[in-house]
N, C-alpha and C positions, 0 to 999 in steps of 0.2 A: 353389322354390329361393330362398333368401336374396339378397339382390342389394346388396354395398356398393359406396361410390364410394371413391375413393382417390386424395388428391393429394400429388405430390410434387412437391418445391419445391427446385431447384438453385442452388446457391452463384451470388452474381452477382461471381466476381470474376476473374482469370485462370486458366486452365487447370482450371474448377473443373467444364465440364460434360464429357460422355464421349458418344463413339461405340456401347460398347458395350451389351451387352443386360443389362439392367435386371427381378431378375423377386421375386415378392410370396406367399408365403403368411400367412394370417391365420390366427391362434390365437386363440380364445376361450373362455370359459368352459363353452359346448357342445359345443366341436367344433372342427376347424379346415376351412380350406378348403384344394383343390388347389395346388402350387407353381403359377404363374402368370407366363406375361413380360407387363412392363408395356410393352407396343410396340403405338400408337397410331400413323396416317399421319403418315409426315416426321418428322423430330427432336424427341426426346423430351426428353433432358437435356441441350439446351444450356445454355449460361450464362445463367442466372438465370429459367430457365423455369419455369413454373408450366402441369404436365400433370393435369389433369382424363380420368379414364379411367373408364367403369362396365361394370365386367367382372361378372362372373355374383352373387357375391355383396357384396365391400366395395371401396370407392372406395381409393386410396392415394394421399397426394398426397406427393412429397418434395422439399425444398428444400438445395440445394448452397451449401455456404460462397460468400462472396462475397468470397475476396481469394487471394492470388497462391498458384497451385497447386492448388487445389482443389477443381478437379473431375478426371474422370476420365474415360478412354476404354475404361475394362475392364466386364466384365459385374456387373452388379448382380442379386443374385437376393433374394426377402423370402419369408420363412413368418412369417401370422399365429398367435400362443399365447396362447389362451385360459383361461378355466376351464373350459370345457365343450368342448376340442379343439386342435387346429391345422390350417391349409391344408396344403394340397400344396406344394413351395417354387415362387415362380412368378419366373421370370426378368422385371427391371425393363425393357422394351426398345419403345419406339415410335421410328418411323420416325426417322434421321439422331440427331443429338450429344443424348444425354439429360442425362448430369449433367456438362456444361459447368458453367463458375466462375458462380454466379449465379442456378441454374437455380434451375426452378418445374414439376417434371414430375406430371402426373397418372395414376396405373393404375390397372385393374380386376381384382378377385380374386375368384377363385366357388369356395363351400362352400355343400354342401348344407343344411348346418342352423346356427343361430347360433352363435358362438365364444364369447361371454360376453365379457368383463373379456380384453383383450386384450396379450398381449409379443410385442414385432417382432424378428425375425429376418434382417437383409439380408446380403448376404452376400458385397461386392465380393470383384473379384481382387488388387487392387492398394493405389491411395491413392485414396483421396477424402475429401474433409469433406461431412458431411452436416448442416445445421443442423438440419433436422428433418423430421417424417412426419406428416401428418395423414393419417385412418384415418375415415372416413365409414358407418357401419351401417345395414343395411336403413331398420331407421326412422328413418333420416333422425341419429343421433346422433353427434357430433363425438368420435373419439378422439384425442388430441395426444399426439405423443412426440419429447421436446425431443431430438435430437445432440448440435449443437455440439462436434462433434470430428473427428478425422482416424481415417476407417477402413483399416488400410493391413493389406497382405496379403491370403492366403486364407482369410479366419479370418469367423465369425458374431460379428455382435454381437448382445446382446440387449436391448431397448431398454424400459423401463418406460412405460406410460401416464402420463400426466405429473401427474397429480395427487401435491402432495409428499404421504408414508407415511413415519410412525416404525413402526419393525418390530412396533412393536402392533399398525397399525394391517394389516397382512397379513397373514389369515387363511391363507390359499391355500397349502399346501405349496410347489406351483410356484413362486411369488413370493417366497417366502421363502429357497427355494432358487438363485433370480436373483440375489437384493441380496447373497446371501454368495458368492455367483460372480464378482462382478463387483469385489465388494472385493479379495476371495482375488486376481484376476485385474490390478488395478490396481497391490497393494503388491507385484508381482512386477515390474511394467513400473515402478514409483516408488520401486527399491532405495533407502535409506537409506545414504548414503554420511559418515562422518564424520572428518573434520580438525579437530587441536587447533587619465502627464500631463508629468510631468519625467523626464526619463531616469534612473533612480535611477545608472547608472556617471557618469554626469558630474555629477551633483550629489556624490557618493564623492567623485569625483577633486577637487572644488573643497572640499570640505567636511573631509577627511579628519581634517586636526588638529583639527577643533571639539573641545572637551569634548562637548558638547549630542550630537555625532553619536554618538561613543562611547559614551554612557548611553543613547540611543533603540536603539541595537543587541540590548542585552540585552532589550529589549521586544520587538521586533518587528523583528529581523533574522534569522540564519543560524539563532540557538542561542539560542531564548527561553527553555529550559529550567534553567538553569545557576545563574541567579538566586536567593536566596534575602533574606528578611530575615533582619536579623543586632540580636537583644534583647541582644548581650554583645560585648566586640570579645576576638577569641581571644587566649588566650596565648600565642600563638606570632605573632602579628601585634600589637605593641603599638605601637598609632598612639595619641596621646594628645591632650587638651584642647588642647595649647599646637600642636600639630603642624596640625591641622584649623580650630581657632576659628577664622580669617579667612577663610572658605570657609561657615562656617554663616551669619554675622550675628552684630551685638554681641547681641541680644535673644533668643540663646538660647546652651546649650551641646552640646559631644557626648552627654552624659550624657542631656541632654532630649531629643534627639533618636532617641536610641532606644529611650527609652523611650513615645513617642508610635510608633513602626515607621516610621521617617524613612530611618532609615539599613538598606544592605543589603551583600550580597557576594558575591562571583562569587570561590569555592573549587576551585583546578584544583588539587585534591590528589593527584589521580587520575593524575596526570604524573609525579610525580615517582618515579625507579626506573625511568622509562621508556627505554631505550635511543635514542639518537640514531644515524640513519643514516649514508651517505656519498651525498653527491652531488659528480658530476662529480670523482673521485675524493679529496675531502676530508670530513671529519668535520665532520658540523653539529652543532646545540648544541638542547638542548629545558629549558627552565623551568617550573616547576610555582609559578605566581603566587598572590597573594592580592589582591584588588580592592576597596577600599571605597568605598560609591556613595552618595548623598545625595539623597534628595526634595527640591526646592529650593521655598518658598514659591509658586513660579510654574510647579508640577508640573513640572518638568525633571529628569531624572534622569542625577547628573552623577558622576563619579569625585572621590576624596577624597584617597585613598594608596593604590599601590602596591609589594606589595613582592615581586622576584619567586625567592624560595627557600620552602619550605616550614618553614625553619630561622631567627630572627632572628640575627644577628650582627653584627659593623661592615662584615665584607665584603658584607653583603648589605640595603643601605640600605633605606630608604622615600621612596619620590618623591611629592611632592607639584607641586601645579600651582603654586605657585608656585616652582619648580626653572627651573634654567637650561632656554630652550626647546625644547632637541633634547632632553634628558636626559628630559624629561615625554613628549616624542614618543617617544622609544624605549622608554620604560619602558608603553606605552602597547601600541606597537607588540608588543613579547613577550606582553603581555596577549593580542592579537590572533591571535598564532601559537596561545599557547597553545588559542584558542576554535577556530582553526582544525583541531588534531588533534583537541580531544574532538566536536567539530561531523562531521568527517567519518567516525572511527571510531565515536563511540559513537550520536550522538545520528542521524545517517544512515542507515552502514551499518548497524551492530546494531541501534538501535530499530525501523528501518523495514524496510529489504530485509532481512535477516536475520531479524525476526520473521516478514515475510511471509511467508518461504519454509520458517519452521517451520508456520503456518496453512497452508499450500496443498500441503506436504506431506500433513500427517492430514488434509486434508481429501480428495485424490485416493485415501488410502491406508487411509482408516476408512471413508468414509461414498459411498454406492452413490449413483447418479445421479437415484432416485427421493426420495431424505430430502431434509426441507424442508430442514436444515442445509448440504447440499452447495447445494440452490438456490441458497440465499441467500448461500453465502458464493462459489460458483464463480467469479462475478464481479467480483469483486473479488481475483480470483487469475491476470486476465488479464498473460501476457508475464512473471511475475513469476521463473519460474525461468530465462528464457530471459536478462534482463535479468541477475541473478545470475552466470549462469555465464559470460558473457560480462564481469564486471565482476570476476571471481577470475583470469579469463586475462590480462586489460589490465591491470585497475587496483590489486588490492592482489597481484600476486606480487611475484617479487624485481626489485627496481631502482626505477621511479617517481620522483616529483622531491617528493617530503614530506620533512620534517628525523628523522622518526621511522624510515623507512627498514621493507623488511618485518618486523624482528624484535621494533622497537619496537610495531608494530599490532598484530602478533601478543599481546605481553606488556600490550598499553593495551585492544584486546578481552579477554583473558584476564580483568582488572582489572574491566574493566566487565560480560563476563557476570556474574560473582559476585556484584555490586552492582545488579543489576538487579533489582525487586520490581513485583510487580501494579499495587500500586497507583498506582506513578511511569506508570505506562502507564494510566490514569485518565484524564482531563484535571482533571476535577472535586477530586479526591482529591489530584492531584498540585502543582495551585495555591493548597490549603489548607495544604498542607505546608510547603512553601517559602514561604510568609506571603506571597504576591503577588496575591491575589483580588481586593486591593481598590486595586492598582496605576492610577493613573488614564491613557492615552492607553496601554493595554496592547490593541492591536488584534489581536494574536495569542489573548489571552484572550476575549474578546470575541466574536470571531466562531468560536473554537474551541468554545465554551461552547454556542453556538448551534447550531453544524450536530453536536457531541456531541449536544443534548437531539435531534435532529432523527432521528438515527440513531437514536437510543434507543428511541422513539418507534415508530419501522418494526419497527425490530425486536422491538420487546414486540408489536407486531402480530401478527407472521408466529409467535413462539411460540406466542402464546395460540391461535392457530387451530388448531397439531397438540399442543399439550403443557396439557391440560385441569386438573392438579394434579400437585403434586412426584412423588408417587409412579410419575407416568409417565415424568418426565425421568428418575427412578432405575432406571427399570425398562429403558430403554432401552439395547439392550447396542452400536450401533453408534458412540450420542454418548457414551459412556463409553470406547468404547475411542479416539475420537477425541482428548477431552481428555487421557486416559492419555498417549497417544502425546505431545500437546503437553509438557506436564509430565515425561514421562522421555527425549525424545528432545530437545526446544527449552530445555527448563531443566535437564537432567541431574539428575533428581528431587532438587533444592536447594529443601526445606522453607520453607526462609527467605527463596524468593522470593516467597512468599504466593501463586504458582501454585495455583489448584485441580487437585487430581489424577483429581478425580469432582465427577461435578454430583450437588446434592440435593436442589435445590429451582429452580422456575421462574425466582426472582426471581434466580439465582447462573446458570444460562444466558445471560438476556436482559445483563446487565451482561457477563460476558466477551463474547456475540457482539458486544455494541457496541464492546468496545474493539477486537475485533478488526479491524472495519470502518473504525473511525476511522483506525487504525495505519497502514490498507493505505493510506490514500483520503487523508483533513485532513492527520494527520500529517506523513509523507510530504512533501503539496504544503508545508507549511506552512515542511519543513527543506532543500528541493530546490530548489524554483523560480525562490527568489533566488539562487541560489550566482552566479548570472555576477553580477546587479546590485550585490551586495556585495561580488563577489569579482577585477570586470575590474579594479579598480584596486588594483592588487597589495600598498603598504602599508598597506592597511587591511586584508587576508586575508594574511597572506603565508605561507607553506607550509612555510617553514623557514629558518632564521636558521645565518647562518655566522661568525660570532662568539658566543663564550660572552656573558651578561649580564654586565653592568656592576657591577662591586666597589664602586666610587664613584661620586662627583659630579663635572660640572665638567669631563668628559673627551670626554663625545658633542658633537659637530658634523654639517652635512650629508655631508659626504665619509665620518666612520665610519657614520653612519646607510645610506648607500649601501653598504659593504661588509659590512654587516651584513644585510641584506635579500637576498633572492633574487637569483642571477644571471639574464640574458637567457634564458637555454634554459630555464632550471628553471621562469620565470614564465609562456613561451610553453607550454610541456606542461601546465602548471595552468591556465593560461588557455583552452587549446583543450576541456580536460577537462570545468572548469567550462561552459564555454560548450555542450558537448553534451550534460552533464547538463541543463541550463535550459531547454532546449531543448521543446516543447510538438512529440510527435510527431503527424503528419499525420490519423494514424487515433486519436487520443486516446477516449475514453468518460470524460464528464462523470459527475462524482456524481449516483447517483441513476438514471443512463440505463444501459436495458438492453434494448438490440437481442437479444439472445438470450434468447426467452422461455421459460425453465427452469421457472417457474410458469404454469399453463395452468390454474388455475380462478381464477374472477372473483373471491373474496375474497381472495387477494394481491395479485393484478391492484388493487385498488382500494385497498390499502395502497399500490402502490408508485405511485399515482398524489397519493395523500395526500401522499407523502415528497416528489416532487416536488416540488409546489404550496408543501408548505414551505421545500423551497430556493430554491424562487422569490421568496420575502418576505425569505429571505435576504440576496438576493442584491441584492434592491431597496436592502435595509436599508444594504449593506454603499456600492453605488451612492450614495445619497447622503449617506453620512457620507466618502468622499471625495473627493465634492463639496463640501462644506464646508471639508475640510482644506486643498482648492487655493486656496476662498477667504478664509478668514482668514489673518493675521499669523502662520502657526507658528514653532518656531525647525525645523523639520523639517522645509518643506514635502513630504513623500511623501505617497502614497495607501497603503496597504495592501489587497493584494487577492489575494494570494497562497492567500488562503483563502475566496476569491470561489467558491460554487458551478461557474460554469463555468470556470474553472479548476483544479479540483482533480479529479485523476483518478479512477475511480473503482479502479484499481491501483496497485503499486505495479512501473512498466513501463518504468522509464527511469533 
């Protein structure tokens, strides 16, 4: 008789181990074994146990999530599936709490003859998280079968050998007939639902009117995106020689300077049409500005003119810095607001959590838990719909304290789905567009560019191991229907988002999974983390303006500039907002770390220790450049680290 060992490994966190009986058949490629209880002397699945058991023929070991709720007090039962059989189902059950929060239980299962190529079968009564099952064979061979999920009810699950498989690579009827059960089984539970060093706030609060601060923003604050160089000054924005010159130097003009890529602009055309809300029951005011910014000899990147309609007229001036001092402040300030909607609707919530939770949709709802693709991207889909739907019930329904108000998000999302293309979701692609690649103290770019190639990198790794030439990516019908899904369910099959609709070659996989990864992870940290540090001091973010803009000149003072600005309540609801977004949660997961090992053979295992080691040089890198920037003369002393490896999540979860 065969003889496996079998250990099982309980959640180590609250509630995560059980009382109840715990039982195990093994299914192999020969054969399976009898159902079997995993019940050893004394408590088997307590919290965070690890039970070693050797029953007739395979070892089972199983591990219980390790956080709040997660184990269980009900009966567990397992049948090993084979190619050559299954066990008997055998009840998970050694003496006292088995799969407590934490555990680590080990059982033994006996079948007469080998099982082959093994699918587990447990079969709680209730809820449990299972992290995972290790599967031990007569001779001595290690089977891993990742969980990492909540098994709740009377229901089997069925769990793949952990080795990631494109549906090539499963021969086995059995097998093949798992990964489309499990998918089948997934898009039912994941309905598709659709609706149209210094303290950077007190250096804010001291700093706020600089010019200097205002131009270092668009580099490397909320909304690094926005930016563009500007080779032409628009027609509808006519700022001229004589308006500028005093602001360039006698030793050059406007004309040279853009012609050299000196001068740029920060275009909020996307505003405009955009409905303004009520707060506190009056009508706020929304502008759709134009900004032009200047390279300055001594790399500073500084505002030029002002102007905030999307229309030139008399009523609708151009402020320059040399303008009365409130009137540059406030003209300044609507810039602010302005960056403030398209920062929180588009560049935020839509780039980030709303792509997310288009990726981790198709990815629960195309791809089975054995495809290297689910591997690789599961993790990076931690909290993300949880976060989500918790942020459509708070933060964008009706009411809020933004000047856009819900109808205006609704109509400024609408604006920006449509305007959304592949390759703005780049980083590479998107910093050649907008002419800023060669932007100098652009630490957003810089270390974007870095942990991009880094990502890149891993992930051309983890391809190349299951997807050997194009014709296998094409051939594969589970990551075809994945991306399908992305493309007609996340872009409402809009051609002219340069979305792929199908993969068709290797090299057109590894570049979307990169973007996708960065979205969830750099991105993300890159638009989130500062919102408090940029945002506690409220006229420098401010959320909504209660006076329309200014017709003329000559009329702003401090007292209008105060009733113009946010009232007390509206600032403290933005303010508390911000401050929870920013907010780094207790149980965070670093880029690149992955407690949950979804990959269980040593050649990804040894990629994703490569990708580390390179965030680590990263992160050196990032480390002492600023420490440099504490110690020279800047006009900015800040660090940048928002896109510091351990700092940046490896979801998008908050």
């Amino acid at each position: 008789m065969a003889t496996y060992n079998v250990r099982v490994v309980t959640g180590n966190f609250l509630f995560s181990g059980t009382l109840d009986t715990i039982s195990i058949t093994l299914v192999g490629t020969e054969g399976e074994s009898p159902q079997m209880a995993l019940d050893n002397w004394g408590l088997d699945f307590y919290r965070g146990a690890w039970l070693d058991t050797t029953m007739a023929t395979y070892n089972v070991r199983v591990v219980t999530g390790n956080f709040l709720f997660s184990g269980t007090l009900d009966a567990i039962s397992i049948t090993l599936v084979g190619t050559e059989g299954k066990s008997p189902q055998t009840a998970l059950d050694n003496w006292g709490l088995d799969f407590y929060r934490g555990a680590v239980s080990d059982y033994k299962v006996s079948s007469d003859h080998d099982l082959g190529e093994i699918v587990l079968h447990p079969s709680p009564q209730r809820v449990w998280y299972c992290n995972n099952v290790t599967v031990t064979s007569p001779d001595g061979k290690d089977f891993h079968f990742p969980c990492y999920q909540w098994i709740e009810g009377c229901q089997t699950l069925e769990l793949r050998e952990g080795s990631a498989k494109t549906p090539a690579m499963d021969t086995l009827p059995l097998l093949q007939k798992v990964r489309k059960k499990e998918v089948q089984e997934r898009q039912a539970s994941y309905d598709l639902i659709f609706h149209s060093g210094l303290l950077v706030p007190e250096y804010i609060m001291n700093n706020w009117k600089q010019d200097v601060l205002f131009g270092y923003q668009y580099l490397n604050g909320l909304n690094p995106r926005i930016l563009e160089r500007c080779m032409e000054i628009p027609s509808n924005f006519p700022v001229t020689q004589e308006m500028v010159g005093p602001f360039l130097g006698n030793s050059t003009t406007l004309q040279k300077e853009l012609e050299k890529g000196n001068v740029f602009i920060a275009d909020y055309r996307i505003l405009d049409g955009v409905p303004a809300g009520l707060n506190n029951g009056r009508l706020q005011h929304v502008a759709a500005p134009l900004c032009l910014l200047y390279l300055s000899a001594q790399e500073q990147l500084l505002p030029l003119a002002i102007q905030l309609t999307q229309t030139p007229s008399p009523e609708s001036p151009i402020f320059l810095p040399s303008d009365p001092e409130w009137d540059w402040i406030l003209a300044k300030t609507w810039v602010r607001n302005a960056d403030f909607h398209v920062h929180q609707v588009l560049t935020h919530l839509l780039r980030t959590h709303l792509l997310a939770e288009v990726f981790t949709m198709a990815t629960l709802r195309q791809l089975p838990l054995c495809h290297p693709v689910y591997k690789l991207l599961i993790p990076h889909t931690r909290y993300t719909l949880h976060i989500n739907t918790v942020a459509r019930e708070r933060l964008v329904s009706k009411g809020g304290a933004t000047g856009i108000g819900f109808e205006g998000l609704a109509k400024l999302l609408q604006k920006g789905t449509k305007a959304l293309t592949y390759s703005s979701l780049c980083l590479p692609e998107d910093l050649e567009a907008r002419g800023v690649s060669s932007l100098p103290n652009f630490y957003y770019k810089d270390d974007g560019l870095k942990i991009w190639a880094a990502i890149e990198s891993f992930v051309s790794g983890i391809v190349d191991l299951y997807y050997g030439s194009d014709q296998s990516v094409r051939e594969d019908p589970e990551l075809q229907s994945w991306i399908q899904e992305v493309f007609a369910k996340g872009f409402l099959e809009e051609e002219s988002s340069g979305i792929p609709s199908a993969f068709s070659t290797v090299t057109e996989l590894k570049k979307f999974l990169t973007m996708v990864i960065f979205t969830c992870s750099a991105q993300h940290a890159a638009v989130n983390s500062g919102q408090f540090d940029f945002g506690a001091w409220m006229p420098n973010f401010p959320s909504s303006m209660r006076k329309p803009p200014p017709t003329t000149k000559g009329q702003a003072n401090e007292q209008s500039y105060k009733e113009t600005v946010p009232e007390i309540n509206t600032t403290c609801i933005i303010l508390s907002t911000l401050w929870l977004l920013s907010a780094y949660p207790g149980d965070m997961i670093p880029l690149g770390n992955y407690p949950d090992q979804h990959f269980t053979e040593e050649a990804p295992k040894r990629l994703i220790v490569a990708f580390q080691k390179r965030l680590i040089e990263i992160f050196r890198g990032i480390e002492k450049r600023n420490e440099a920037l504490a110690q020279k003369s800047s006009p900015v002393p800040l660090s940048y680290d928002y896109l510091s490896p351990p700092a940046v999540e490896n979801s998008v979860s908050i």
